[in-house]
N, C-alpha and C positions, 0 to 999 in steps of 0.2 A: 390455523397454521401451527405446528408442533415445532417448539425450540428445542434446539439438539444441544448448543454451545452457548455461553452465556460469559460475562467477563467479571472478573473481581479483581478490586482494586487494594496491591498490594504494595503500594508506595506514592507517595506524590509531594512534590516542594515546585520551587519558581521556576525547575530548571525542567522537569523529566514528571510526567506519570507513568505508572505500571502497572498494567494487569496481566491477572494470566485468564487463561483461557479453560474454561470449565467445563463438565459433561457430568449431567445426571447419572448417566449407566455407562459402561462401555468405554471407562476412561482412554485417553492417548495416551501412548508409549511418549511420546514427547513431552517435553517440559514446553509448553504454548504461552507467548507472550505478546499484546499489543502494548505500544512505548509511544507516548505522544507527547512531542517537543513541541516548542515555538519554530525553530527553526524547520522544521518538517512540515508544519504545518501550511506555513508560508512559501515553502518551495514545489509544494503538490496544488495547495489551491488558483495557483498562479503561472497557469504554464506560459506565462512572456517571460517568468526567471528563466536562464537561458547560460550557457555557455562556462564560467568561474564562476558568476554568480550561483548560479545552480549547484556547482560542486561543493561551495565553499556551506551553502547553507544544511546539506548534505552531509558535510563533515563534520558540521560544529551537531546539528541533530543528534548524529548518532555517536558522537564522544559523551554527551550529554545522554544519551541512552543507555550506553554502556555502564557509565558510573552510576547513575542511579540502580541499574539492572544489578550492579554487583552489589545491592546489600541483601539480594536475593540469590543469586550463584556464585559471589566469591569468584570472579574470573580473574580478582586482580592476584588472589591467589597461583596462580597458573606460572612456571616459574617460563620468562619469556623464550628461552633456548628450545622448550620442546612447541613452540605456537609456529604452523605456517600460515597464510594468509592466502584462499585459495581462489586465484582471480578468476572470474566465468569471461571472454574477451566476447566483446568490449564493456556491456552492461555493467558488469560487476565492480571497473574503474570507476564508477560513477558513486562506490559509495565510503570510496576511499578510507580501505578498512585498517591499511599498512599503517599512516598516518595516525589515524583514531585512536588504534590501539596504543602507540607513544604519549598520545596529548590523554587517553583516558587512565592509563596506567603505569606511565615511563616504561613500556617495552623499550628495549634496546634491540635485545638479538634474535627476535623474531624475523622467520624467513618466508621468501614468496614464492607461489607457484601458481602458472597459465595453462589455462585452455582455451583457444577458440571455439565458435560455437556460434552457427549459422543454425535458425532454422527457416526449415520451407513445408507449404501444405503440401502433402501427400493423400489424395481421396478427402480423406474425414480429417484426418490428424497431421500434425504436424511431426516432420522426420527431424533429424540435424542433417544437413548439407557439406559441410565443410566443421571437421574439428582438427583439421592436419599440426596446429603450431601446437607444442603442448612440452612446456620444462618443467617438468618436479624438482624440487627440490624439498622432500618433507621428512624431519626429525625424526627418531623412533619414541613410543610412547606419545604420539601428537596429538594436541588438541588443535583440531583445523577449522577455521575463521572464514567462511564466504560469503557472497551477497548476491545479488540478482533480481531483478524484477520477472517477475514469477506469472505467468499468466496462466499459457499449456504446462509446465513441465518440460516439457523434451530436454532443453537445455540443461536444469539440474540435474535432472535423470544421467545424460550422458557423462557429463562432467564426474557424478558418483561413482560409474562404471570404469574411467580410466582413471578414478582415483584408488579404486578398491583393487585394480589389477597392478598399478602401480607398489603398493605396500605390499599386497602378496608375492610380488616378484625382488620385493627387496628385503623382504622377511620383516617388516617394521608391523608395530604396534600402534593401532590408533586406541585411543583414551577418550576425545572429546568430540562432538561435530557442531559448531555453532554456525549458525545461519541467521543472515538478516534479511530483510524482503520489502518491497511493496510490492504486494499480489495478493492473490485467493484463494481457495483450501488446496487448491491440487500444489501448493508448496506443502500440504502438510500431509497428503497421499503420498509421494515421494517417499518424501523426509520418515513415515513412518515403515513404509516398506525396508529403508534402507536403515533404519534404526535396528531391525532387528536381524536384519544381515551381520550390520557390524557386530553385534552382542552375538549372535553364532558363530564368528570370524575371528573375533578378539575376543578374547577373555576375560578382560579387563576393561572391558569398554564401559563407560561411566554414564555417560548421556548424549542426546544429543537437543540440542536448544534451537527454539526457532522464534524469531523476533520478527512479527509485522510491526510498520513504521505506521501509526493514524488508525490503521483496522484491516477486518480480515475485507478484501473485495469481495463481491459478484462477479464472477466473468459473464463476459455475452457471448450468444450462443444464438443460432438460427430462430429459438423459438422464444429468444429475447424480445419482448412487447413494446421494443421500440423502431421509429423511422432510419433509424441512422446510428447503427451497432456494428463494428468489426467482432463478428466471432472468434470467440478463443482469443484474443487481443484484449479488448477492451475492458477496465476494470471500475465495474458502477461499485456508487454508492447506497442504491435502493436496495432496504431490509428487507424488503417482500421478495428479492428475487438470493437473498443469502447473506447480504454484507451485514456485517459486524462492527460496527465504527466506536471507536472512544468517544467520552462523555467532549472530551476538550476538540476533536475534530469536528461532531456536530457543531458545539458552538461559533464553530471556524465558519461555516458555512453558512452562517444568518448576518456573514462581516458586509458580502454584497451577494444581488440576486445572481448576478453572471456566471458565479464560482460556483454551484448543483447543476449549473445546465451544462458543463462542460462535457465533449463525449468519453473522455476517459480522466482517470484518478492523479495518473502521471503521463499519456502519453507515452512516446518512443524515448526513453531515458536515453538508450545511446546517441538520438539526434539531436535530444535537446541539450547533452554536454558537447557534443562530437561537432556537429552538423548544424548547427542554431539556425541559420537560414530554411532549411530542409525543414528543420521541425516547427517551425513558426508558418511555413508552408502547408504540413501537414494540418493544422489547426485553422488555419484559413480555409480549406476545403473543407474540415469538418461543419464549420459554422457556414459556409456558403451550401452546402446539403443542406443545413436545418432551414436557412430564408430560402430556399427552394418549396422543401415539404413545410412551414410555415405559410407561404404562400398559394398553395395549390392547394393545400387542405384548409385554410383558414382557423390553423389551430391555436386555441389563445396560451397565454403563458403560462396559466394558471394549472393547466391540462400538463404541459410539457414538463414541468418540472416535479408535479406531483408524480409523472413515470419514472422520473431519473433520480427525485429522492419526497420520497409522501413524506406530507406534512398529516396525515390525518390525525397522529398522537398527538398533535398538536390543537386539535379542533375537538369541538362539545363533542359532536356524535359525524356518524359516517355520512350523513344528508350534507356534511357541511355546512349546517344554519348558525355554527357562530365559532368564537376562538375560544377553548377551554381555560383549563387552571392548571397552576404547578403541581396542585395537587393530583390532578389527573393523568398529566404527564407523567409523574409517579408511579402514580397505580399502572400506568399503561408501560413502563419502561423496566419497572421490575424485575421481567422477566428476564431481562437482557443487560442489567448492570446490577449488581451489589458493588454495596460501599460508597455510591452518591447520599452524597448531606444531602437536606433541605434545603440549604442554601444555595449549593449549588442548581439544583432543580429551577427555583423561583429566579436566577439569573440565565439561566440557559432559557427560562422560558420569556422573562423579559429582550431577551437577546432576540429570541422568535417575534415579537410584537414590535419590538424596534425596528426589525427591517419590512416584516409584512402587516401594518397597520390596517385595517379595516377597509379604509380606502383603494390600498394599495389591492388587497384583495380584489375588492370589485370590478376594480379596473383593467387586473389581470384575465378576467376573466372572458373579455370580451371577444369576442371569436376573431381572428386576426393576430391579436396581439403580441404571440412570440415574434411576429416579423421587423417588427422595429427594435427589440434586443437583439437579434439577429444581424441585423446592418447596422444597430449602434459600435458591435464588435468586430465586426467586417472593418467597417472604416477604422478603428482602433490599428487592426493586425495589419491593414496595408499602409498605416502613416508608421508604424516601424520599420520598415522599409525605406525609408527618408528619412531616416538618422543619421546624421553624418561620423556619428562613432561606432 
């Protein structure tokens, strides 16, 4: 398999890591960055976070991302009068960037601006349905601030277009395009089509930034090799089919087995702030598909989660005849991280052996076996539902 992008690690303390994102040849025009919090981490691995709680962990995430981000772009530099904040409706409330920007840098006089923004499949692709509500209000010389959960594109694409028609009709200057994400590279197909618009358009246009929160996804896609994938939706964590995960999201995912078999990264962000009910429903159908194809295929655990996130970096050799070394995990990960210590290595791989001990392995193995994780989760998502708050 040929690695095209690779991550380096250009800042890290208790609060925020940072890397950016790298290319052997054929660099981006973008400045690429994965930013992994606790708080993020916690609110993606856990789709029953739900409703405030969701937003609130979302906030603190990514004020905690920004500030560590700017000893790498100086955003606190940014004098706040020319910052809009450019909300994509409804998703983009979700990562409450108005707010952030005050708690990461005391903006004061930063201004806001909406777009709605439905999409629907059309044939192969998804169109936008509905983008009617839409208030600019953007400074000149802007540095503009937006967020979204990025799966297809369409949504940020559109939102660009009546951002770019809006400034030309009002003779303003754009200077900066920041963007935050949990999604997959088509946020950074976009982003770089439109990066070099804006540098043909404005003259003074300086960069544009693009922030995934935890890594870059896989989207799924028809020819996706698993039972139970939303095409074009759904955002895995398996390297083999694209994703690019932080060293500290891996780690996240060895906390329990339940959190890699999940079918998506975050789910419907707008339901799970918006709609909590809806999306707690949405996830119960997901997991009642899997004890469905669990049970009719007799598929064990061991199978199912190695499609949705391989352990084999983790294991001696590809026969699977035993659990490797940190040192091997090393050699094997190189490709795909600079700037991991040692130490970190030997505890992310401790961290692997903690949750999948040997036993645990063989037992997974058994043919049947994802069906009992399957209904252990089932019954979890419907005693939520008898909560009396």
């Amino acid at each position: 398999m040929k690695i095209k992008d690779y991550l380096v690690r250009k800042f890290k303390d208790e609060t925020a890591a940072i890397y950016t994102i790298e290319r052997e040849s054929d660099a981006s025009s973008l400045h690429r960055y994965i930013v992994s919090t606790r708080d993020t981490r916690n609110m993606m691995n856990f789709p029953e976070i739900i409703n405030c709680d969701f937003t609130e962990l979302m906030r603190n995430g990514i004020t905690n991302a920004l500030k560590s981000l700017n000893h790498l772009e100086k955003l606190s530099m940014i004098n706040s009068r020319n910052v809009n904040v450019y909300h994509i409706l409804r998703g983009g409330l979700n990562f409450q960037i108005r707010d952030v920007l005050r708690k990461a840098f005391g903006y004061k006089w930063h201004s806001s601006s909406y777009i709605s923004s439905q999409r629907v499949k059309e044939g192969v692709q998804f169109v936008i349905s509905e983008d009617a509500y839409r208030k600019f209000e953007v400074p000149n010389n802007a540095t503009v601030y937006s967020a979204d959960i990025v799966a297809s594109g369409a949504s940020l694409d559109n939102s660009l277009v009546y951002l770019e028609k809006y400034l030309e009709q009002k003779q303003l200057e754009l200077k900066n395009f920041i963007f935050i994400t949990i999604g997959g590279v088509r946020a950074e197909e976009v982003l770089e089509k439109w990066d070099k618009r804006f540098k043909q358009t404005h003259p003074h246009y300086e960069r544009t930034v693009l922030i995934y929160l935890e890594g870059r996804f896989a989207l799924g896609s028809t020819a996706t090799p698993l039972a139970n994938v939303l095409p074009d939706t759904d955002l895995l964590r398996n390297y083999k089919l694209g994703a690019l995960l932080s060293p500290e999201f891996e780690h996240s995912q060895f906390e329990k087995i339940i959190i890699a078999l999940e079918g998506c990264a975050i789910y419907d962000g707008g339901k799970k702030a918006f709609e909590p009910v809806n999306h707690i429903i949405d996830v119960l159908e997901f997991w009642e598909k899997q004890r469905d194809f669990a049970k009719k295929e007799t598929v064990s655990l061991w199978q199912e989660y190695n499609a949705r996130f391989p352990l084999d970096m983790y294991l001696r050799d590809k026969k699977e005849t035993g659990i490797g070394t940190p040192e091997l995990l090393k050699e094997r990960k190189a490709p795909y991280w600079k700037g991991v210590s040692d130490d970190e290595y030997v505890r992310l791989f401790k961290r692997f052996t903690w949750l999948w001990t040997k036993e645990r392995i063989a037992s997974s193995k058994r043919p049947g076996s994802l069906r009992a994780v399957c209904e252990k989760k089932i019954s979890y998502l419907n005693s939520l539902f008898k909560a009396s708050v």
